[in-house]
NUBA-543522 format. One line per field, with one value per atom (N, C-alpha, C): x, y, z negated. Coordinates in steps of 0.05 Angstrom, whole numbers, plus 5000, padded with zeros to 4 digits. Example, Ala and Ser with C-alpha at 12.3 -4.5 7.8 and 13.67 -1.06 7.14 Angstrom:
// residues 2
c1: [5264	5246	5264	5257	5273	5258]
c2: [4886	4910	4934	4955	4979	5001]
c3: [4844	4844	4844	4858	4857	4843]
***
This chain:
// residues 407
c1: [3136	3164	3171	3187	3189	3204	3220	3228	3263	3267	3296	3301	3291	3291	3295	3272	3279	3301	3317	3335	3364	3364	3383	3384	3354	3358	3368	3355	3373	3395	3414	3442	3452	3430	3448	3449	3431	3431	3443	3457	3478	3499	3518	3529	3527	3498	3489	3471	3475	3473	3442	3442	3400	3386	3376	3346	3323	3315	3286	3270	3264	3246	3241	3220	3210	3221	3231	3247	3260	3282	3298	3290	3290	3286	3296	3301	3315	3343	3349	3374	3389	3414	3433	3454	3460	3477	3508	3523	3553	3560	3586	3607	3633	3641	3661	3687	3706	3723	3754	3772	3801	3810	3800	3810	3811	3832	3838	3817	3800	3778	3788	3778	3792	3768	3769	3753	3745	3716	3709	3716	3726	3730	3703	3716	3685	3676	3646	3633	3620	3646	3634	3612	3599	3574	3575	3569	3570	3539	3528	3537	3539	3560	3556	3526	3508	3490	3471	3445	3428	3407	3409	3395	3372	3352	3323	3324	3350	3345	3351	3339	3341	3363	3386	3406	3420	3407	3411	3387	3375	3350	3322	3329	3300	3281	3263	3244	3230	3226	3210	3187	3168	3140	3121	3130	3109	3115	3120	3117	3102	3110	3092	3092	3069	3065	3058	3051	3038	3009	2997	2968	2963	2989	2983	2987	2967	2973	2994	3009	3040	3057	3048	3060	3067	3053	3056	3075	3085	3109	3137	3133	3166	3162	3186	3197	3213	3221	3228	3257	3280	3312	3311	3312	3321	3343	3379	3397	3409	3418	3436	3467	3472	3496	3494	3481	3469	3467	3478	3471	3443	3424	3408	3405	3410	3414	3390	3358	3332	3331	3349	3336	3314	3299	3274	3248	3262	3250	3234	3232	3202	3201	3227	3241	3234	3237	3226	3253	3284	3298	3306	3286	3295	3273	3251	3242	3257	3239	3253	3238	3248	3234	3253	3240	3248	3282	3284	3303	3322	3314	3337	3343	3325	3334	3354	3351	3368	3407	3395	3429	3444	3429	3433	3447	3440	3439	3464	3465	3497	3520	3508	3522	3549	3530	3534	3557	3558	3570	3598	3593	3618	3637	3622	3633	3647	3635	3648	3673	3672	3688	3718	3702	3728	3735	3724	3738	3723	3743	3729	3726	3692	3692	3675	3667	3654	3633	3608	3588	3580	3566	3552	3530	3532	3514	3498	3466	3443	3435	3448	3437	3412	3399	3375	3367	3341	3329	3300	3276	3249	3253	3239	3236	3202	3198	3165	3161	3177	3167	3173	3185	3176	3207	3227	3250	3262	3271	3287	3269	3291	3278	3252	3235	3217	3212	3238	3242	3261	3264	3282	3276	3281	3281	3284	3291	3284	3263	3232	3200	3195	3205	3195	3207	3229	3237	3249	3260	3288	3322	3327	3348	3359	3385	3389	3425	3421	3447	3469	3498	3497	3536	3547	3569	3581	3604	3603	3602	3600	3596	3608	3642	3659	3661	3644	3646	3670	3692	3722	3707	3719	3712	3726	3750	3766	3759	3745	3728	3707	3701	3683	3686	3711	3710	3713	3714	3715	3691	3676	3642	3627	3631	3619	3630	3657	3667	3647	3645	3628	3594	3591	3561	3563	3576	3578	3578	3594	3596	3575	3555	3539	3511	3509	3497	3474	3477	3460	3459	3439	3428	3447	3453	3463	3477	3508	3518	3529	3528	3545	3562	3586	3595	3594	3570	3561	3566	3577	3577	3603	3621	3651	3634	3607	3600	3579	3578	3564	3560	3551	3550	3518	3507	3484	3478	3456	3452	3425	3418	3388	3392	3363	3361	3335	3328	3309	3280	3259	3232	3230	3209	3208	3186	3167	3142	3172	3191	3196	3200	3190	3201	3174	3171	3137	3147	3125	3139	3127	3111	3107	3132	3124	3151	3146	3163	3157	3133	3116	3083	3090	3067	3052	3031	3019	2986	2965	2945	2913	2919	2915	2908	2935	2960	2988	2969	2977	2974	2990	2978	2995	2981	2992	2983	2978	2952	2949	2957	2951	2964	2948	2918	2900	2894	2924	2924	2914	2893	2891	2905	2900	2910	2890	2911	2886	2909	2886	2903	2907	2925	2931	2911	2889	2870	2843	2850	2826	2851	2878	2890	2882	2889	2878	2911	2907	2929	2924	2942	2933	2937	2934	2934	2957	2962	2992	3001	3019	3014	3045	3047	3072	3098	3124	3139	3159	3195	3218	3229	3240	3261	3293	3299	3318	3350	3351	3373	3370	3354	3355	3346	3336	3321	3299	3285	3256	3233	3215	3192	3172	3159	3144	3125	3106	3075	3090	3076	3089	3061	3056	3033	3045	3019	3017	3022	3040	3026	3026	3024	3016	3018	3000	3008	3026	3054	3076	3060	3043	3031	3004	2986	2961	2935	2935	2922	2909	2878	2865	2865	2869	2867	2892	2907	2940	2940	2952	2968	2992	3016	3031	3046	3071	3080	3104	3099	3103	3124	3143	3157	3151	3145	3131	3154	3149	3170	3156	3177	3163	3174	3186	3198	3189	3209	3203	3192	3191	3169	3141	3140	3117	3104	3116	3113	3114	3092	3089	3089	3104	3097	3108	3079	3081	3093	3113	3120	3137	3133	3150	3178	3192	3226	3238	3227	3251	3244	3219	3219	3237	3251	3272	3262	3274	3267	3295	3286	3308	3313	3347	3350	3379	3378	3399	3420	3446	3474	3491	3511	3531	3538	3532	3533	3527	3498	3481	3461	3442	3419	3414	3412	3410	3383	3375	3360	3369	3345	3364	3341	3340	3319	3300	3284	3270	3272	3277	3283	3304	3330	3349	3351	3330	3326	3332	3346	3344	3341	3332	3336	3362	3354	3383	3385	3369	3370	3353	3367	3341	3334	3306	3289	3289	3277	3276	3242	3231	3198	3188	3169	3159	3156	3166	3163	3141	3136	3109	3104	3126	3116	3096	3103	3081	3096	3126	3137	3147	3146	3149	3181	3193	3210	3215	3241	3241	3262	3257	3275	3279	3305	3313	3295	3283	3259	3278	3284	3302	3284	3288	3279	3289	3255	3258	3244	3223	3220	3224	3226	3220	3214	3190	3176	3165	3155	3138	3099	3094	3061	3047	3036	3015	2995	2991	2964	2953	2926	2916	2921	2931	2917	2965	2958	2991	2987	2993	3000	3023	3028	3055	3059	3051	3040	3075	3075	3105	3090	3105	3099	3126	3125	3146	3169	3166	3198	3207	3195	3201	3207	3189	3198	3164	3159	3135	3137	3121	3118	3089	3103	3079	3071	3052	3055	3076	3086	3102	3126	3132	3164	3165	3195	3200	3207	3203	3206	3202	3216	3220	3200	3193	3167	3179	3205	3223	3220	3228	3236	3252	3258	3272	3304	3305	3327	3350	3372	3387	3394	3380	3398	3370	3363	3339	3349	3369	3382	3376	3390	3381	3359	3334	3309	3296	3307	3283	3288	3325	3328	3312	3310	3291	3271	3253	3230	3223	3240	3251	3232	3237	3224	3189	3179	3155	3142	3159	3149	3152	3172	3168	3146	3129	3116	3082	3087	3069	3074	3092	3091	3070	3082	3077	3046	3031	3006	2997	3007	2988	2996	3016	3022	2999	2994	2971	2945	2944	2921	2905	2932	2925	2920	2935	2933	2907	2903	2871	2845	2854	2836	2829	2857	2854	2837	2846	2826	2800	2791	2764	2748	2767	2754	2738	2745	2727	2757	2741	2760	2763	2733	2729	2743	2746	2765	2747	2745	2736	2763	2751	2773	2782	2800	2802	2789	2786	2782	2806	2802	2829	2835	2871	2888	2893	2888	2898	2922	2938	2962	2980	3015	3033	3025	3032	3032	3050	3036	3058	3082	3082	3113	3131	3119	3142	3141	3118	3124	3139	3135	3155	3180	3198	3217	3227	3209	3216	3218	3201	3195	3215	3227	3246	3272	3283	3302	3302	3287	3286	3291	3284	3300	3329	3332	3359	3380	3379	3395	3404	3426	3438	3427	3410	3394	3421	3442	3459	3457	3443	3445	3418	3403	3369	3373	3358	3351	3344]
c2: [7854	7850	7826	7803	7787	7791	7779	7777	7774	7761	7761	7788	7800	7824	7850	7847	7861	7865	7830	7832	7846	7837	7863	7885	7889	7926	7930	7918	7927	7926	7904	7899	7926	7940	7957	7979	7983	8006	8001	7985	7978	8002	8000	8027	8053	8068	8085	8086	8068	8067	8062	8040	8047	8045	8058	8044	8044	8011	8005	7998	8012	8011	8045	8051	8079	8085	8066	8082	8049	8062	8036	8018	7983	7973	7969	7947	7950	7944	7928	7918	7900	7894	7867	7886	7867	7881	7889	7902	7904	7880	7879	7848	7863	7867	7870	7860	7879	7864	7871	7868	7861	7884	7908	7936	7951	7972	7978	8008	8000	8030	8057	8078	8100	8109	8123	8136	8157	8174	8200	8219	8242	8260	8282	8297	8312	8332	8328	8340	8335	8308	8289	8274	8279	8263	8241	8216	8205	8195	8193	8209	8243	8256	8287	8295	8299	8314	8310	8326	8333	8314	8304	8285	8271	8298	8294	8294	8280	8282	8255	8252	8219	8211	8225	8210	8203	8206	8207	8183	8199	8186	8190	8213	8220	8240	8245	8270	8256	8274	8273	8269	8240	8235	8239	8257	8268	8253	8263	8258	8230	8208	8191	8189	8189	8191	8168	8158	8132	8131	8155	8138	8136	8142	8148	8115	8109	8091	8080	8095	8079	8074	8085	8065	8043	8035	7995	7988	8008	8003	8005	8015	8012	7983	7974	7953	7962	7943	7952	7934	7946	7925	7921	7897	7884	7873	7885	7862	7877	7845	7849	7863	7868	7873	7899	7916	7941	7963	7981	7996	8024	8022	8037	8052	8086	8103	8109	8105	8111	8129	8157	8174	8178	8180	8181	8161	8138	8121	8102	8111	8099	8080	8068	8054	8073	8094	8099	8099	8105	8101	8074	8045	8026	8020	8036	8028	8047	8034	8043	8031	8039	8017	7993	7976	7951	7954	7974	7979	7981	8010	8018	7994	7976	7957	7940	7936	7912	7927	7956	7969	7972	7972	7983	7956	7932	7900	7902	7904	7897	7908	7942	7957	7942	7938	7928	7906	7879	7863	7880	7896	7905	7928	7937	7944	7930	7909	7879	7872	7870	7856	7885	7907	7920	7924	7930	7934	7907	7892	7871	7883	7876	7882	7906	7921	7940	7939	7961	7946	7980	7966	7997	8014	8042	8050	8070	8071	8086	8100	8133	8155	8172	8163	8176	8162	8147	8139	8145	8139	8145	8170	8191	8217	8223	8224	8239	8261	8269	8297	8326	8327	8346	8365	8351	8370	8381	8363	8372	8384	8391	8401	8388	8403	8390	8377	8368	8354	8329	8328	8306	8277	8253	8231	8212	8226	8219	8212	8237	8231	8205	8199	8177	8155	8142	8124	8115	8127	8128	8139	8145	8155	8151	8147	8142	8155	8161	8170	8161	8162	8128	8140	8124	8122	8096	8093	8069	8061	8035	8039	8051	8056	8064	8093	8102	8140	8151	8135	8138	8161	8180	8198	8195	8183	8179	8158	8139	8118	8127	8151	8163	8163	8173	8173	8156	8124	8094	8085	8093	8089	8095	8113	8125	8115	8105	8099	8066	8047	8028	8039	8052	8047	8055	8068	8070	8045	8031	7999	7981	7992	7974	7974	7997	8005	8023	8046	8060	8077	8097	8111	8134	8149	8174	8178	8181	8180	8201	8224	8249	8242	8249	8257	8285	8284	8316	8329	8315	8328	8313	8323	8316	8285	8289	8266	8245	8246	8218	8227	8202	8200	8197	8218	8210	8191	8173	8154	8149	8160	8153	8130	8127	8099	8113	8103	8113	8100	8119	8105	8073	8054	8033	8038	8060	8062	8071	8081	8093	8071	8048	8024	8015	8023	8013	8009	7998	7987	8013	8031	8053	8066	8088	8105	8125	8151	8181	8186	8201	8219	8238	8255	8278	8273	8308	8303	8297	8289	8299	8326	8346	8381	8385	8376	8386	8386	8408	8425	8414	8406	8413	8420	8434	8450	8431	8434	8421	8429	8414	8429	8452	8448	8479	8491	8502	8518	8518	8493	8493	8477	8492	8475	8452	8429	8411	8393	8387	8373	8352	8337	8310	8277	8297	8282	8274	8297	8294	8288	8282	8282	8252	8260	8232	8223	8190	8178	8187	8195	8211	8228	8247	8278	8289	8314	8330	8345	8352	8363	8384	8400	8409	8406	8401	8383	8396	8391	8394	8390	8388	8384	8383	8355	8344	8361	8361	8371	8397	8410	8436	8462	8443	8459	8472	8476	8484	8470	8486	8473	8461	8435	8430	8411	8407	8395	8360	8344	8313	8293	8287	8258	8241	8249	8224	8192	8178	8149	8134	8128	8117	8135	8120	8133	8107	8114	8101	8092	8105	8106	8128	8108	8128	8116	8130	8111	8137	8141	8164	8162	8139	8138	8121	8128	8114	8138	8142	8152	8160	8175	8174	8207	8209	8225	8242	8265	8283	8309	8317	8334	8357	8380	8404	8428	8435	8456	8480	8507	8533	8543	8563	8579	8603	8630	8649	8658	8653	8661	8657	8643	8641	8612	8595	8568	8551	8525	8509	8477	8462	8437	8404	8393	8373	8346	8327	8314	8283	8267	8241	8249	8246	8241	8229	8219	8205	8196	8220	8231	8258	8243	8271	8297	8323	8345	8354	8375	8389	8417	8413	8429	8438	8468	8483	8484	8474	8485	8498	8506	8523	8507	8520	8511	8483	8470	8450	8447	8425	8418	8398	8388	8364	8356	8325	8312	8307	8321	8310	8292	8278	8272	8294	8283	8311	8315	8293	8289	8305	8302	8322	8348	8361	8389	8404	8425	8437	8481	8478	8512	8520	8541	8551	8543	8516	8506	8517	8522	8535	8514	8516	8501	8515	8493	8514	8517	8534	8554	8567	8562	8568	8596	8614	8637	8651	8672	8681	8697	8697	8722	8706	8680	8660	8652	8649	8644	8617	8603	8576	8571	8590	8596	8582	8581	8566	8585	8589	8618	8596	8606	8596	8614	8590	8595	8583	8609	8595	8579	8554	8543	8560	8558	8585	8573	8548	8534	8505	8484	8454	8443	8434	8414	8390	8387	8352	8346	8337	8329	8310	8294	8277	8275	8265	8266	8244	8249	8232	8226	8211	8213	8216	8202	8192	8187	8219	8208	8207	8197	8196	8192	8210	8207	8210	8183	8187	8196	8208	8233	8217	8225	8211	8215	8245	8271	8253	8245	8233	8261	8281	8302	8316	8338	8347	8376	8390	8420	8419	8412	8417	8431	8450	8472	8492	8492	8513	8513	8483	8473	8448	8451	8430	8405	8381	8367	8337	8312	8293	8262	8253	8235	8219	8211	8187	8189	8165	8165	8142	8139	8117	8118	8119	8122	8145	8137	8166	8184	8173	8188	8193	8216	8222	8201	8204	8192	8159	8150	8121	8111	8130	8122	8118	8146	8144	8124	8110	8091	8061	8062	8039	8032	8053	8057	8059	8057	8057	8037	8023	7996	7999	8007	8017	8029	8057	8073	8057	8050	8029	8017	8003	7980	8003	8027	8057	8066	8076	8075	8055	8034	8009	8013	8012	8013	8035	8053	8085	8076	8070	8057	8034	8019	7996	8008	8021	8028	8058	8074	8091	8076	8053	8029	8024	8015	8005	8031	8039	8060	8068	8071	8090	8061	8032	8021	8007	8010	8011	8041	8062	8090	8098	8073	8077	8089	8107	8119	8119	8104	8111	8088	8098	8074	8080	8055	8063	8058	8082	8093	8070	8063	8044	8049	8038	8047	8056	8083	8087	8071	8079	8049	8058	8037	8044	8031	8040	8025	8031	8006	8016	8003	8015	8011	7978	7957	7930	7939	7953	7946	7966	7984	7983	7966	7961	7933	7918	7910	7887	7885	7911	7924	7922	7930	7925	7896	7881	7861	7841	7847	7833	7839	7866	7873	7867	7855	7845	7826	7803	7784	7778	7792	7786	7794	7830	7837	7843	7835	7844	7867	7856	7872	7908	7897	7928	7942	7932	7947	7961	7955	7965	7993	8015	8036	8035]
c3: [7464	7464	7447	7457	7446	7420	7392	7379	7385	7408	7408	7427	7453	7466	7438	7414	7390	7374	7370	7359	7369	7396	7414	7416	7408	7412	7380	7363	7335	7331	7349	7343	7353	7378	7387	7374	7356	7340	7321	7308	7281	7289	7310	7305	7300	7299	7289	7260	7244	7228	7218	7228	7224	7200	7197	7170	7184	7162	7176	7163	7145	7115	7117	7108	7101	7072	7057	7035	7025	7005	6988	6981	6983	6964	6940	6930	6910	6914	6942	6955	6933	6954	6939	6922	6897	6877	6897	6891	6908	6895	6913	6909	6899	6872	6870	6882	6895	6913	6898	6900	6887	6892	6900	6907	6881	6878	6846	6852	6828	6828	6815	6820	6815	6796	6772	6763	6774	6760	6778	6762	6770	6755	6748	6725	6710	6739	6736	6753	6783	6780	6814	6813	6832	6842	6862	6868	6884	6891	6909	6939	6924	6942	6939	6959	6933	6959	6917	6928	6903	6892	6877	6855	6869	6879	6885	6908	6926	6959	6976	6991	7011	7005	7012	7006	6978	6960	6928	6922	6898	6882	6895	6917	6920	6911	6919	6909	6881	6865	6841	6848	6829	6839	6813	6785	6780	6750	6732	6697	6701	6680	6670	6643	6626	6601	6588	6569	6559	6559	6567	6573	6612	6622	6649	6659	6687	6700	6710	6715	6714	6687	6666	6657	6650	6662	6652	6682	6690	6714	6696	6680	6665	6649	6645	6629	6616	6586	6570	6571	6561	6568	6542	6535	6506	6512	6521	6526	6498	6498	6463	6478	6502	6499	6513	6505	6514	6492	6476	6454	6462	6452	6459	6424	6443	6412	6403	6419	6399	6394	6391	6364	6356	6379	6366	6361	6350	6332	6357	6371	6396	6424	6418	6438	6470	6471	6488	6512	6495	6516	6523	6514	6531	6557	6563	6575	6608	6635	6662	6668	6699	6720	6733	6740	6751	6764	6783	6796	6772	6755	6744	6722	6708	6697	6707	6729	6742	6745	6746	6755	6725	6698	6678	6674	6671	6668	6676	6707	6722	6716	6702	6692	6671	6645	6623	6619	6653	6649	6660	6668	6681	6654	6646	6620	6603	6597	6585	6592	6618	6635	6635	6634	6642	6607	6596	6556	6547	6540	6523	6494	6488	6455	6456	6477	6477	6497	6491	6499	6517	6538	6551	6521	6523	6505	6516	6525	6537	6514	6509	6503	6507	6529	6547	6566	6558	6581	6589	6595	6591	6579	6581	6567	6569	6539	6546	6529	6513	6504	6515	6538	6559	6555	6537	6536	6561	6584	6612	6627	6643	6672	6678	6704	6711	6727	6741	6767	6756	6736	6718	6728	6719	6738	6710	6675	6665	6656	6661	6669	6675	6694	6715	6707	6680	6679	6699	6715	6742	6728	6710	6700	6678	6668	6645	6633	6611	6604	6590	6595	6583	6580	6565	6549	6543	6532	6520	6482	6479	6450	6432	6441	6419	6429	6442	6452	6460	6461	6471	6503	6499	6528	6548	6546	6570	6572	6571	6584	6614	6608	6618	6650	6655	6684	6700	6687	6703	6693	6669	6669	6692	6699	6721	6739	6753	6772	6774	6757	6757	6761	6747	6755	6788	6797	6825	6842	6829	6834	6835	6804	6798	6814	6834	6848	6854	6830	6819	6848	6848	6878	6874	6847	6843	6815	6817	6790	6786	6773	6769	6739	6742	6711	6706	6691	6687	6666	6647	6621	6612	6592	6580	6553	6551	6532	6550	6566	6582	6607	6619	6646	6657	6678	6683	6709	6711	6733	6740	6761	6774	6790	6798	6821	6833	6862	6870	6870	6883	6862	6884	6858	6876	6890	6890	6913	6942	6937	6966	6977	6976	6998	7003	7032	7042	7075	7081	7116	7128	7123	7140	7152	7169	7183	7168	7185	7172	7183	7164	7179	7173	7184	7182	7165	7147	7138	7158	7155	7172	7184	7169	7175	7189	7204	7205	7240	7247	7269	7293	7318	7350	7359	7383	7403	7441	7443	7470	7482	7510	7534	7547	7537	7538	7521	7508	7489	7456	7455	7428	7406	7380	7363	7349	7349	7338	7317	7293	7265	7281	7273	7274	7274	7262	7252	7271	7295	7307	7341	7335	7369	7372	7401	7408	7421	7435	7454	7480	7493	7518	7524	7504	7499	7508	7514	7517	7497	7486	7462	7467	7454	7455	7442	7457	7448	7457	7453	7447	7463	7493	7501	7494	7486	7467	7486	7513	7528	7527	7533	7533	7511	7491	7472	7482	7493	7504	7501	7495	7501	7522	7514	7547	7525	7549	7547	7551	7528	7537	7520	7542	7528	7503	7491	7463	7479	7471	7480	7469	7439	7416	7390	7368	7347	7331	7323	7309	7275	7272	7248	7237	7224	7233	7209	7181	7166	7145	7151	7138	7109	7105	7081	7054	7069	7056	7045	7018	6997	6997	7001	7000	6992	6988	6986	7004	6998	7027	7014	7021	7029	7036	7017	7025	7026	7047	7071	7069	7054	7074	7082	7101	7116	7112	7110	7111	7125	7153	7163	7171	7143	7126	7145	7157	7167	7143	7142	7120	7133	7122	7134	7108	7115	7094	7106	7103	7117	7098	7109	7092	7092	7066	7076	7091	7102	7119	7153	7145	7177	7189	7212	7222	7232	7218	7229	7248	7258	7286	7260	7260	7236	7250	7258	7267	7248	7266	7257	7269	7257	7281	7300	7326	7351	7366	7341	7351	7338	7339	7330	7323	7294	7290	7278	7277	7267	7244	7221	7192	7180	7157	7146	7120	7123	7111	7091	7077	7042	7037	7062	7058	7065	7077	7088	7057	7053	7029	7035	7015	7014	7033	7049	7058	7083	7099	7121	7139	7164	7193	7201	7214	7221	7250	7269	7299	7294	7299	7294	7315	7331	7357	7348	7375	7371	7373	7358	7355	7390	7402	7431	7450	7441	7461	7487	7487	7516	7517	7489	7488	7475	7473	7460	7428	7425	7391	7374	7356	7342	7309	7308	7277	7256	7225	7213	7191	7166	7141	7129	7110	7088	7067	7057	7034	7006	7013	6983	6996	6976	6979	6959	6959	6944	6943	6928	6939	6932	6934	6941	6953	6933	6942	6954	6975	6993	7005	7016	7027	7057	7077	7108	7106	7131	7142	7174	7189	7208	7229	7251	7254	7294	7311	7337	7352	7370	7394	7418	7425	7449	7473	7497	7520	7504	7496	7494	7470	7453	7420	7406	7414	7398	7396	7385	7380	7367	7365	7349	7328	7301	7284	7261	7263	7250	7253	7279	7295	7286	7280	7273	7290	7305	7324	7301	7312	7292	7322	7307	7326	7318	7328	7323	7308	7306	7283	7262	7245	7221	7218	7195	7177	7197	7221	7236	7241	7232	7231	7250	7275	7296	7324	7322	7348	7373	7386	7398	7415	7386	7388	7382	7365	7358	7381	7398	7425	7444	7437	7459	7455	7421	7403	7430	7430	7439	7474	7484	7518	7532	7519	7533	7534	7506	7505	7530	7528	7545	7577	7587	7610	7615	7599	7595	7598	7583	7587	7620	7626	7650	7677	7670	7697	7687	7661	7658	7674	7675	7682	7719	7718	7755	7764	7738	7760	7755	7731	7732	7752	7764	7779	7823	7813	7840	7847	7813	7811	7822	7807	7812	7843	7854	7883	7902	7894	7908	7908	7880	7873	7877	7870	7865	7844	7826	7802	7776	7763	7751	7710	7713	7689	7667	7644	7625	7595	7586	7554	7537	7518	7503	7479	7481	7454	7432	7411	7385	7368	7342	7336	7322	7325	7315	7278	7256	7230	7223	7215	7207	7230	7218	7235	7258	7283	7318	7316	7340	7328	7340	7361	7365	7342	7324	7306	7284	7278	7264	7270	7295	7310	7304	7306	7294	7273	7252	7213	7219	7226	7214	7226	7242	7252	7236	7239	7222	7192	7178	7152	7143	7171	7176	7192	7214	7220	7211	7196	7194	7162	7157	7127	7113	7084	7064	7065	7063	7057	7082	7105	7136	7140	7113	7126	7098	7107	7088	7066]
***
């Protein structure tokens, strides 16, 4: 696919809102504009949705301590116009990560700018003696707690209305004495899509189940019918992403009825609502949400399956197989071959052209065949890494299109 054929199909997806990064970068600061800002009142969150989810900060990636390997990923903020309260002697609340340095920075001038004479003041940042929660974002040097210098509290609810500004991922005014503010991690920004583990289960078209790890291109696997909700048999015809030995972190799902599935955030699952079915991202799946779950009677059937825990976990092996349907059943949860893109919809239309181009191959080569009579084909070798034509894709959208338009 050429590069400008690519750039059309992205323009066409701008109205549905695309991302095309497997997680945040660090993106462009906002442009303050001449519009009069409103403070937040106690208790608001912006975005409304939960701390540790895609559309926030993100899932928790695990305590860092001072003898751990990441720490030499935090930096330490020495701005003189920044009050950092220390209490505990160890500079430990000036250190963060890159991201959140840069929002704390932008923060600060905007403090200035809005009270002259007073300076932003960070109550809580880096945390290592194990006081919070265990899903905190303080751990991770992603979070920070913050006031201003003269502790005036009715400052509070246009503190927060700025860091919203300043571009933090997730700002709650949670407390009547400061304001909390995450950013999300800088590993979530990698050119991969959404995967699957190795061991994550489909079902052939002769009945067996086979990991991820051992399907092949070709294969039939069992898959979703996006119009009708049913199930049907639909050929693999690439893998979107496919790397035994990438690192990454995964989204761990269980269902009460006792269904388990490990998966990237910001690969779309098929997540029942009243009187439809949507593609959500996985990071956002939360407790409380139905999942559609192949039914145990064996008729091909899909029965709503509650989310009953969510967690997160590190693993080895990322894979990520497009099927015709753009949809798939793994580990006996319907689930759709996309990611990074918000909408099943337009992902599969992304991909149209592909499958065309799949087609006319299986047409010359069944031509070929009937007039040689020779039938046989060697199997490619398997593919590591992303498939080019979604590369093609990122890598185009990173350039054409506006840093605030990509994920």
């Amino acid at each position: 696919m050429s590069a400008c054929a690519a750039r059309v199909m992205l323009l066409l997806l701008l109205g549905s809102g695309p991302s095309w990064a497997c997680g945040p970068g660090r993106g462009g600061q906002r442009i303050r504009t001449g519009r009069k800002l409103s403070p937040l009142v106690f208790n608001q969150q912006v975005p409304n949705a939960a701390e540790n989810t895609l559309g926030a900060s993100g899932l928790a990636e695990g305590r860092i301590v001072r003898n751990d390997s990441r720490f030499s990923e935090l930096v330490p903020n020495y701005n003189p116009d920044i009050v950092f309260r220390d209490e505990e002697g160890t500079g430990a609340d000036r250190l963060m990560t890159t991201r959140l340095n840069e929002k704390v920075n932008t923060l600060a001038i905007s403090v200035m700018n809005q009270w002259p004479g007073v300076k932003l003041r960070v109550t809580e940042g880096w945390e290592e003696d194990g006081f919070n929660s265990r899903d905190t974002l303080h751990y991770e040097g992603r979070a920070v707690d913050i006031t201003t210098s003269d502790r005036e509290r009715s400052r509070l609810g246009m503190l927060a209305r700025l860091a919203v500004e300043a571009g933090f991922d997730w700002v709650n005014y949670e407390s009547k004495s400061h304001i909390h503010c995450s950013v999300k991690s800088e590993k979530s920004h990698t050119k991969g899509g959404g995967c699957f583990t190795a061991n994550t289960a489909v079902q052939t078209s002769d009945g067996r189940q086979v990991p991820l790890s051992e399907l092949q291109v070709g294969q039939k696997i069992l898959t979703v019918d996006a119009q009708t909700g049913q199930t049907q048999y639909s050929e693999v015809l690439l893998w979107l992403d496919r790397n035994p030995e990438e690192m990454r972190y995964f989204v761990d799902i269980t269902t009460k009825g006792g269904r388990r599935l490990a998966v990237t955030p910001t690969h779309l699952l098929l997540v029942r609502r009243p009187h439809e079915t949507l593609a959500v991202y996985a990071g956002n799946v939360q407790q409380g949400d139905e999942l559609l779950g192949l039914d145990s009677s064996g008729d091909g059937t899909l029965e709503s399956d509650v989310v009953e825990f969510v967690g997160s976990k590190k693993q080895r092996g990322v894979y990520a197989p497009l099927t015709a349907t753009g949809t798939l059943v793994v580990n006996g949860v319907g689930a759709s071959c996309y990611a990074v893109i918000n909408s099943q919809s337009v992902a599969h239309m992304a991909f149209a052209p592909y499958r065309l181009i799949n087609n006319a191959g299986h047409a010359i080569r069944a031509l070929f065949s009937s007039i040689t009579g020779s039938v046989a084909r060697t199997a490619p070798a398997p593919q590591v890494g992303v498939h080019w034509y979604a590369s093609t894709l990122y890598w185009v959208a990173q350039r054409v299109l506006p840093q605030g338009m990509l994920f």
